[in-house]
N, C-alpha and C positions, 0 to 999 in steps of 0.2 A: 391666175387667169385660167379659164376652162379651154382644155386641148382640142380642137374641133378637125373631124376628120371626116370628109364628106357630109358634111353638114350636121354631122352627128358630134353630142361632147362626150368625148370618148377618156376612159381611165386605164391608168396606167397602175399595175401590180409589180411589187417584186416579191417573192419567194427565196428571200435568201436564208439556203439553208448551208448545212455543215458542206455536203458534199459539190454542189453546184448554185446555181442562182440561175431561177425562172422567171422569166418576163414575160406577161400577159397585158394585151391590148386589146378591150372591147366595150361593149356600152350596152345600156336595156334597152330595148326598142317599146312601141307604145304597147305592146302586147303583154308585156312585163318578162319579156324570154330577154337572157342575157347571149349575144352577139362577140365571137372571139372574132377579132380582127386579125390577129399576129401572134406570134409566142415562140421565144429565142433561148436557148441556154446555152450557161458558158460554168464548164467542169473548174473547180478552183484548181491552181497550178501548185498549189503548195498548201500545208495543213494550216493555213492564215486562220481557219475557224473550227470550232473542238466544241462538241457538247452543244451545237445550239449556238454559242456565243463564239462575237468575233473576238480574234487574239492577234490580228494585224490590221487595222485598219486602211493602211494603203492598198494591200495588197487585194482587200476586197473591193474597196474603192474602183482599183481596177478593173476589176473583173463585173461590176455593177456597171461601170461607163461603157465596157465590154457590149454588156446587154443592151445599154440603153441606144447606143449607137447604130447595133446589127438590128432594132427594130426602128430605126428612125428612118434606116435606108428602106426596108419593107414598105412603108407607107406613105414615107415624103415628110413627114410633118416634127417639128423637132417636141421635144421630151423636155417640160422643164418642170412638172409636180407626178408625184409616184405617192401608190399605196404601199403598206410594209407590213409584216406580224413579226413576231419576236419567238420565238419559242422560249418551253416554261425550264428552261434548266433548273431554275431556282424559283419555283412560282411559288408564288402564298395565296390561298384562300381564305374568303373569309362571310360570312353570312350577317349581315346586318341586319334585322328586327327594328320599326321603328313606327309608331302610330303619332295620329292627331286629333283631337277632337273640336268638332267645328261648333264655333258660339253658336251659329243658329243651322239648322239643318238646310243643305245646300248642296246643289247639282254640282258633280265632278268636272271638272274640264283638265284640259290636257296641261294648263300652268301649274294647274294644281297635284295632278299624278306627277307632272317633271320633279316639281319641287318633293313631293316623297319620294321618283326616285332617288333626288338626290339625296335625300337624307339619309336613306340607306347604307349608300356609299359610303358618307360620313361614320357611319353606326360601324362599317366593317373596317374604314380607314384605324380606327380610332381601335377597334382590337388589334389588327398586326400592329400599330408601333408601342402596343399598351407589351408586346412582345417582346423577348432579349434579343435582338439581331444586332448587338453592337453597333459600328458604324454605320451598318447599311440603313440606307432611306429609299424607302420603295414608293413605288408609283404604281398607280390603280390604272391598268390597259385594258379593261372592257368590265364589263357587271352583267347580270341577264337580272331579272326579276324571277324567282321562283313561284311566287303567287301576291295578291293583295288582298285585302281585308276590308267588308264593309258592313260596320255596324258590328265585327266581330268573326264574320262568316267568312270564309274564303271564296273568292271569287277571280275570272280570269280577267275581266277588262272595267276598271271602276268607272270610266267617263260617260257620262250619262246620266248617273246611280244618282240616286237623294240619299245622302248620308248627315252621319251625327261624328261619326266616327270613321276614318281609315286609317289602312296600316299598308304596309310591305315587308315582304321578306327577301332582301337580293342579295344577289352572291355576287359577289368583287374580286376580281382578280388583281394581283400584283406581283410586278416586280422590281428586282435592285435599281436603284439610278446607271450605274456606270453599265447594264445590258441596255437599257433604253438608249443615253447616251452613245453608246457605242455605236447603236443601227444610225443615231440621225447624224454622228459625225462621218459614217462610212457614205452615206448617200448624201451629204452635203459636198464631202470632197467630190463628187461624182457629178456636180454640177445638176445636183435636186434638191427640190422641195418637200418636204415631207405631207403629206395634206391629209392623211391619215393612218394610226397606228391600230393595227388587233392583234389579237394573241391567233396562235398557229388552230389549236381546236377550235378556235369558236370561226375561223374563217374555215377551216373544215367542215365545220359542223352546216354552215348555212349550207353549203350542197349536196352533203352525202344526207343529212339527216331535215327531209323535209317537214315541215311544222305539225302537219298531222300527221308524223310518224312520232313526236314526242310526247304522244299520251303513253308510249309502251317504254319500256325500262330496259332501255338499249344502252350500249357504251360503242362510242365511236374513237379507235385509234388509228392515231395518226404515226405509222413508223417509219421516221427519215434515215437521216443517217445517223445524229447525233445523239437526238434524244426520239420517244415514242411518248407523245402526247397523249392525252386521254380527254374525253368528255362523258358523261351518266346524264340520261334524260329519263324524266318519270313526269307524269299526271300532266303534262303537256307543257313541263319546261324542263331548261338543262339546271340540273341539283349538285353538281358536282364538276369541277377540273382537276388534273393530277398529270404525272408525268412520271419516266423512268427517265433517267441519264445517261440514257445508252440504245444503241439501234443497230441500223444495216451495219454502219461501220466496225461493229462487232464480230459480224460475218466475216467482212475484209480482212482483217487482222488476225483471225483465222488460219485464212487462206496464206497471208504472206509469210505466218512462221512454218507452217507446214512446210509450202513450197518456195522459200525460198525467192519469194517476186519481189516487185514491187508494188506499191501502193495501186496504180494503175491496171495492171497486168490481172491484180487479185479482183479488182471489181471489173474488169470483164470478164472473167472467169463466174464470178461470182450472180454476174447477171447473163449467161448463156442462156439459149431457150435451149425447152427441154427436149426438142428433136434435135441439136448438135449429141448424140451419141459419144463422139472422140473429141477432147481438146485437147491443141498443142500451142505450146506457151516454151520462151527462153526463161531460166531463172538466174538469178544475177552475176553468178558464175561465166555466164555465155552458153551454159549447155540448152540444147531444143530436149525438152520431154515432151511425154505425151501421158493423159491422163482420161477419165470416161466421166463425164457425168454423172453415172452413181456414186462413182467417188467422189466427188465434191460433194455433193448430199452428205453422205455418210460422215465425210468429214466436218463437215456443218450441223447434223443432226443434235451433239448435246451443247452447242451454243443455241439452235434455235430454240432447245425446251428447256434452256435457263431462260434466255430472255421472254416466252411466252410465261415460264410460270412467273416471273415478276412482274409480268405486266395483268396476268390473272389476278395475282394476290395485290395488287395496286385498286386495280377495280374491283373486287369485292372491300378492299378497306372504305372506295368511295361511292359503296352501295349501301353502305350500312353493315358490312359484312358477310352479303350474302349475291350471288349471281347474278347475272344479267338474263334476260330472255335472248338477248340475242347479240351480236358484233357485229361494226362494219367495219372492216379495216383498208385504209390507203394509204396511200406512200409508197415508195420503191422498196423501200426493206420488208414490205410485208409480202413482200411478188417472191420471197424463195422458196423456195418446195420445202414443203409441209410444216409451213408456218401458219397454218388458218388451222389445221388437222390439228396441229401440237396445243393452241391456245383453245380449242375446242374442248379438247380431252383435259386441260388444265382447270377451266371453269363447268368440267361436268356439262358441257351442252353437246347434243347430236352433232356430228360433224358440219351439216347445212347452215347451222343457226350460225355459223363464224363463217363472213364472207368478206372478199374483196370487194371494195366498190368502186365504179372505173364508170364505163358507161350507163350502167345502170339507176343511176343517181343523176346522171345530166339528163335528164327529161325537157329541164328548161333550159337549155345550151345549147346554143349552133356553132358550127364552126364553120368559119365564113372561108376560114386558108384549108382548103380539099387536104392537102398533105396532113394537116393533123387530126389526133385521132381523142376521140373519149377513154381517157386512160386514167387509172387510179394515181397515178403520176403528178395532174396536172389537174385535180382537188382541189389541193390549199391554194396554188396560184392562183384558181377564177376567184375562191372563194373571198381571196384577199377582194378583189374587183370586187363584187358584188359586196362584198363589205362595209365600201366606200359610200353605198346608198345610206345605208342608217346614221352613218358618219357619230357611232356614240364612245370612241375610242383613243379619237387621235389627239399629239400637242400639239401646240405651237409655241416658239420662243420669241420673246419681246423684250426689248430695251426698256429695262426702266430705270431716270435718272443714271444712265451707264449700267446701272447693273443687268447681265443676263439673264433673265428666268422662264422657265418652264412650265407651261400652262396644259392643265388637261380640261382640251376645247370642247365645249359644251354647245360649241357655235352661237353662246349669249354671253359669251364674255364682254366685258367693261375694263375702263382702264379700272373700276376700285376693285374689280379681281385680281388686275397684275397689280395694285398696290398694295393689296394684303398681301400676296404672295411673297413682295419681299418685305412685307414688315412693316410699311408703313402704316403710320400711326392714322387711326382713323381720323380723331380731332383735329388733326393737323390738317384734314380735308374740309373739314367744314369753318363756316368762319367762329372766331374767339371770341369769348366776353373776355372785357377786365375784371381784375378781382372785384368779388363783389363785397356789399359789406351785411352781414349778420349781425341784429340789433335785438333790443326788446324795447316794446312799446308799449308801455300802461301792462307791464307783466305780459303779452303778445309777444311771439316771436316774430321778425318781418325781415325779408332782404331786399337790399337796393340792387338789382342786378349793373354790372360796369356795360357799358356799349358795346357794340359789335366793331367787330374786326373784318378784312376782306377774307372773300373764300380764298383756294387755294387757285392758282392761276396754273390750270394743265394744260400744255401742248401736247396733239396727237401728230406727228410728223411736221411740227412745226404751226400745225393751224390749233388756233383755242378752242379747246372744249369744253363741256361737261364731265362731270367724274361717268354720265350713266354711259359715253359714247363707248360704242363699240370698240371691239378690238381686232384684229388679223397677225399672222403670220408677218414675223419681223419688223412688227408698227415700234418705232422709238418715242415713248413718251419721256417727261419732261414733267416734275411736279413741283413747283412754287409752294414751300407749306402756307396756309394760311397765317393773316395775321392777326396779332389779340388786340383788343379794344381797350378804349380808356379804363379805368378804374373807375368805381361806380363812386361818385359824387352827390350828398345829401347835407344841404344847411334844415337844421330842426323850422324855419319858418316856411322850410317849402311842405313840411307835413301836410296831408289832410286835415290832421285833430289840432295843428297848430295856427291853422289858417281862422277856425274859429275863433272869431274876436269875444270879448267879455266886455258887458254893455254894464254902466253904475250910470245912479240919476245922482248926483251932485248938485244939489241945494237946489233941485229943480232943472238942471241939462242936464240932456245926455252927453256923457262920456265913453266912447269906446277907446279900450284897451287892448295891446295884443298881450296874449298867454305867458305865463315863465314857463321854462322846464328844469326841468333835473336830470343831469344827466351822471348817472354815478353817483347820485347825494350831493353834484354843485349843482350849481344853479349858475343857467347858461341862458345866451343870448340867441335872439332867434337866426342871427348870424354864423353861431356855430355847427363845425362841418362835422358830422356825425364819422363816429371811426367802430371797427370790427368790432364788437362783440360788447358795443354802450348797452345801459341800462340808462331808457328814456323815460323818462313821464312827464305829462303836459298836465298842466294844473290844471284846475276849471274854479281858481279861484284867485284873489290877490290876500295880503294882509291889508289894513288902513293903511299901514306904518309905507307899505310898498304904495300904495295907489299915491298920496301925499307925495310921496317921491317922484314919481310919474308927473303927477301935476306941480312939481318944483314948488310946495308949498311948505311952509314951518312946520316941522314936528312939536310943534308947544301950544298948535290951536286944539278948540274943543269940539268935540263931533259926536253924533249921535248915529247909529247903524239903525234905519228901519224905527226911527223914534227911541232908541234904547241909548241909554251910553254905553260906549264903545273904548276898548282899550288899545293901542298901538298893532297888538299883535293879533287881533282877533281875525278871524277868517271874513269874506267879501266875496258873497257868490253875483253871478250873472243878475242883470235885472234891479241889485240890492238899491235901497235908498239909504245913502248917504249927505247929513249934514253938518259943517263946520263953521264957524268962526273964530275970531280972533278971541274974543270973551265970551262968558255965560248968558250978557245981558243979550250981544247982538245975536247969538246961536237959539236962544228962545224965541227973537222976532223972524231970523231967517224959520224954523220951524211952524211958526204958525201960517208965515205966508207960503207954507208949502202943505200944508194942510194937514199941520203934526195930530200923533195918535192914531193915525188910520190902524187899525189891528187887522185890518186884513193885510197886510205886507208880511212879507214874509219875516222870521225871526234869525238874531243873528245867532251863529254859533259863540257859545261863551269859552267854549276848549283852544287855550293856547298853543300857536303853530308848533311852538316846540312839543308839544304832548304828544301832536296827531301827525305830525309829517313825518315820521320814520317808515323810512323804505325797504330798511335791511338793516344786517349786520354794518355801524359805521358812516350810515346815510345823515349828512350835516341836514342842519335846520335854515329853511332858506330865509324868515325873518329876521334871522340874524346876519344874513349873508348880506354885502353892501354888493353893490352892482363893480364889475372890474376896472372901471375908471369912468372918468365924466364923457370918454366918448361912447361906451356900450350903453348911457342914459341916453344921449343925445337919438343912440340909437335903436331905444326902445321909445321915443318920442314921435321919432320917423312910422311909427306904428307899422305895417306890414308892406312896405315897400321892397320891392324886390329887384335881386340882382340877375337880371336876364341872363350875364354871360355864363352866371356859373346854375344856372337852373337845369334839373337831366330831366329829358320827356321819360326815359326808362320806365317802363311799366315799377310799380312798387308790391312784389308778391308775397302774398301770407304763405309759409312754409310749415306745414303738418312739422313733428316732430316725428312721429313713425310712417313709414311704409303706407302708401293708400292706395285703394282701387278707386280707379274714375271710370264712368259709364260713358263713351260716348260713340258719335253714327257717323261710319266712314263710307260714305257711296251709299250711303240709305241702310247700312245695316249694323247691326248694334255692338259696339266692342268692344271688352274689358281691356284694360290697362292697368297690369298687377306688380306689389313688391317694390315699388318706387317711393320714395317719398315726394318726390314732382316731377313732373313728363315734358316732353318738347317732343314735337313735330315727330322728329324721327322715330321716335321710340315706337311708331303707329305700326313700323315696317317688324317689329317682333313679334306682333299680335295680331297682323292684317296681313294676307297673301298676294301683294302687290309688287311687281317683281319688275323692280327699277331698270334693269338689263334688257327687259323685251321693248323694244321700240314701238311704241304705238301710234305715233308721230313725231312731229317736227318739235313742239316744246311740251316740256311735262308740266302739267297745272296743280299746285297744291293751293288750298285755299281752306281758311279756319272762319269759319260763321259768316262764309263769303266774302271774307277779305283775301287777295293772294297773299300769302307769306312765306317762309323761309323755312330750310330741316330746323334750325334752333329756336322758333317759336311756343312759347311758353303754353302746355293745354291745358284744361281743366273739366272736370264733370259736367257732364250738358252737350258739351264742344258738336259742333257739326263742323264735318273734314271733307273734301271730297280730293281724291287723286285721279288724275286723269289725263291724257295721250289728247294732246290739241294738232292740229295740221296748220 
């Protein structure tokens, strides 16, 4: 929930660094100037945090509730969500390249630049873990975009553009689990919320280094205590992050072997201004000395021009080699005498071109509390605040099914974000078919698809959702896998090809017949249930010998096919003219009163079924084959009477054997669907930029040749789709 403080929504910073932790309270007003409300520090009591990262969590816990307390009493209002940055002790970079090309030329919008920033990210995820880091599993805490690509050209802002083509090139930053980790269990213990994470330079870099100063090839360092940050800007983005492992506290430590202090003693010695001429300090002994401030210089002089020249030779490695135009340097370790002078002479620049930056850089900052000042100090603090506007940095953590995970918030997370994250299986999201069954039909491949299964039933804090609903900060979902469906069910009479009946004129009536098949080389009833991987064929013909059975008549009468005689085994197409009787005498009276000799009828085949029915390697002969007992006759007599309960509506699909492209129009525009051998609904979301996470209403509408349907609906060439946000 947003902190409102005089009617204003106001953000909360922390700045936790090695040596102290800074707390900032302020907000943008309509004029786009950011507003300091309050700002508290509290010195660590002990070295709980070294290099950047904490190394006791409690103890910084403390000293964070410390802060958050001494600014709740400032303003009255209690603290329960905070910004944070991490510094890079261990940063990785990494530059992700990644284009697309669009089926038909098409105006850029902002879903669509998001979606290539993120693929970016993905492009540079994908080289640090392609990396040896052992155990470690890093996390991606900010990216910038260095330029994108339209049509080929580099360009700075693509939305708008008519492209064929875009691309991007962004820089990602990362780092270990257990530094990320660290900051949010130290500010969880401390009775916060995390609401958003940045790295230490880039919350730097938003106020020292304003946007039209990032056409020039500047390096902005940040020198704490622990570590000294770095950022490199050129052609008007930042190209570069890096880091040294060491800082002011270098100074201190210094100070305390020389003389003898303590940890505390050395850093206000070490921060004296430089009109105290005499300092007098006890050293652990109990003795009071006295010392001059040139001496402390002097004595700090070749720690400063080690750590300038490593932070010179850092940024020339992340300039390409070669200088900057110019530095701004903040933080407290950069305030010691001649530390801007030393890094100047380091990088070959005129002394000027290396400045502190303090007030000069808050142009757009007020400070609303009189007592505080614009100091290079209290940079990364606003910077974190002001950070919190773009919000492209921060996690969140959510329950799933019990398990804890860690989301890097995109602000369009879905529960099927935190369900990949841990693993779950996508199928298990959507509803199941049952097995299906794979057959061939007249040499045809075809599948009977099994039934649908329920989707998966998700709770988002107890109420049913969608997989697209949103997600937040600590939401406990809940996922029911979906369930699988019947197994797909086919008797050969429920065929298309078998439903065709076969019509004979017998001695003048019609007779209709239903079809045999074959299944495997038997010969099967319209009854039976088709199983994986049958070889089907449906005749389009009988023998005599078969038909006579049909009509339960003697195999020992005489008959003639079409006026021809006719042998037991001979073939009997649709339409044929068949006649029989008992004898020669009465088969010549039945033929004449049917108006024997007509030669236009058609003629019979004289090739016996055993010659011509082979199917394959092993295929029996069905004229030979007797029917399975006198109830599969009874039940080829029944002719096509059907058993409702076992009939499947299931669509019945032809199945390419290779890989095909189908053309079809999603929202009115025209889109290939490649590399598949058959597609379903969803498969629209790999080739189509429609991004199920952004809410565009109350229910999402899919609909195929204007029927609503389902992700698992079966598509095909021609198809019209439309996806679409209903209220």
């Amino acid at each position: 929930m947003p902190t409102i403080y005089n009617g204003q929504e106001i953000v909360f910073g922390l700045d936790i660094g090695t040596r102290s932790i800074v707390g900032t309270i302020g907000y943008k007003d309509a004029r786009n100037r950011f507003q300091v409300v309050a700002q508290a520090e509290k010195f660590h009591e002990t070295r709980s945090m070294l290099d950047g990262q904490i190394h006791d969590i409690g103890r910084v816990a403390e000293t964070i509730s410390h802060v958050k307390n001494m600014l709740e009493q400032k303003i009255g209002v209690e603290l329960n969500e905070v910004c944070i940055a991490a510094a890079g002790r261990v940063l990785k970079t990494a530059v992700g390249v990644c284009d697309e090309e669009l089926e038909d030329e098409a105006v850029v919008d902002d879903e669509m630049v998001y979606s290539l920033d993120m693929m970016g990210v993905e492009k540079a995820n994908e080289i640090i873990q392609s990396e040896n880091y052992g155990d470690l599993k890093f996390f991606c805490v900010g990216y910038t975009v260095i330029r994108y690509f339209l049509n080929g050209f580099a360009i700075s802002n693509l939305i708008g553009h008519k492209a064929r083509k875009v691309g991007a090139e962004v820089l990602a930053t990362f780092l270990p689990e257990d530094v990320v980790d660290g900051l949010y269990a130290a500010v969880s213990e401390a009775g916060l919320e995390v609401v958003n994470l940045t790295l230490e330079p880039i919350a730097a870099m938003n106020v020292a280094i304003p946007e039209q100063y990032r056409l020039l090839n500047i390096a902005l360092v940040d020198v704490g205590a622990g570590t000294s940050d770095i950022c490199i800007t050129r052609d008007g983005s930042v190209v570069a992050y890096g880091m040294i492992p060491f800082a002011g506290d270098k100074f201190t430590e210094v100070l305390i072997q020389k003389y003898l202090i303590d940890f505390d003693t050395a850093e206000k010695i070490k921060t004296m201004p430089a009109i105290k001429r005499q300092i007098q300090y006890k050293d652990i002994m109990g003795d009071k000395q006295k010392i001059t401030k040139e001496e402390v210089d002097e004595e700090l002089l070749p720690s400063v021009k080690y750590l300038t020249h490593e932070i010179a030779e850092k940024i020339k490695e992340l300039n390409g080699g070669k200088s900057v135009s110019a530095v701004f340097v903040v933080g407290g370790g950069g305030k010691v005498e001649g530390f801007t002078k030393e890094l100047a002479a380091a990088l070959e620049l005129v002394p000027n071109r290396v400045a502190l930056r303090g007030r000069e850089v808050m142009g757009n900052i007020d400070m609303l509390d009189e007592s505080l000042e614009k100091d290079s100090l209290y940079v990364t603090p606003i910077g974190i605040c002001i950070n919190y506007y773009e919000k492209k940095n921060n996690f969140i953590f959510v329950n799933v099914n019990g398990e804890r995970v860690k989301l890097y918030n995109n602000n369009r997370l879905t529960v099927m974000d935190a369900a990949a994250a841990v693993g779950y299986p996508n199928e298990k999201l959507f509803p199941r078919r049952g097995a299906d069954i794979t057959f061939t039909i007249n040499g045809k491949q075809r599948i009977i698809r099994g039934s649908k299964g329920e989707a998966a039933v998700i709770r988002l804090n107890k109420n049913e959702v969608s997989m697209t609903a949103l997600i937040q900060q600590n939401d406990k979902i809940t996922i029911a896998e979906s369930s699988v469906g019947e197994p797909a069910y086919m008797e050969i009479g429920h065929l298309p090809e078998y439903t065709e009946e076969i019509h004979f004129r017998v001695n003048g009536q019609t007779v209709t017949c239903p079809r045999y098949a074959l299944v495997n080389g038997e010969l099967k009833s319209e009854y039976y249930s088709i199983q994986d991987k049958d070889q089907v064929i449906i005749l389009d013909y009988y023998t005599v010998e078969q038909l006579l059975m049909f009509l339960d008549l003697p195999n020992n009468v005489s008959f003639f096919v079409n006026h021809e005689r006719a042998s037991a085994k001979d073939r009997i197409y649709d339409n044929y003219m068949i006649n029989w009787a008992e004898n020669e005498e009465k088969l010549s009276e039945v033929e004449e009163l049917n108006g024997g000799g007509n030669k236009d009828e058609p003629q019979t085949e004289k090739n016996s079924l055993a010659e011509t029915t082979q199917t394959g390697e092993g295929a029996a002969e069905p004229a030979e084959a007797e029917p399975e007992d006198k109830g599969e006759k009874q039940k080829l007599e029944d002719n096509l009477s059907v058993n409702e309960d076992k009939l499947v509506s299931e669509p019945i699909v032809e199945v390419p054997m290779e890989p095909v492209d189908i053309k079809i129009t999603v929202n009115d525009q025209i889109v290939v669907l490649k590399n598949k051998p058959q597609y379903i609904f969803v498969d629209i979301l790999d080739f189509y930029p429609f991004d199920l996470s952004t809410m565009g209403g109350n229910i999402l509408v899919t609909t195929l040749n204007g029927i609503e349907v389902g992700f698992t609906e079966p598509l095909h060439d021609g198809d019209i789709v439309k996806i679409f946000w209903r209220d």
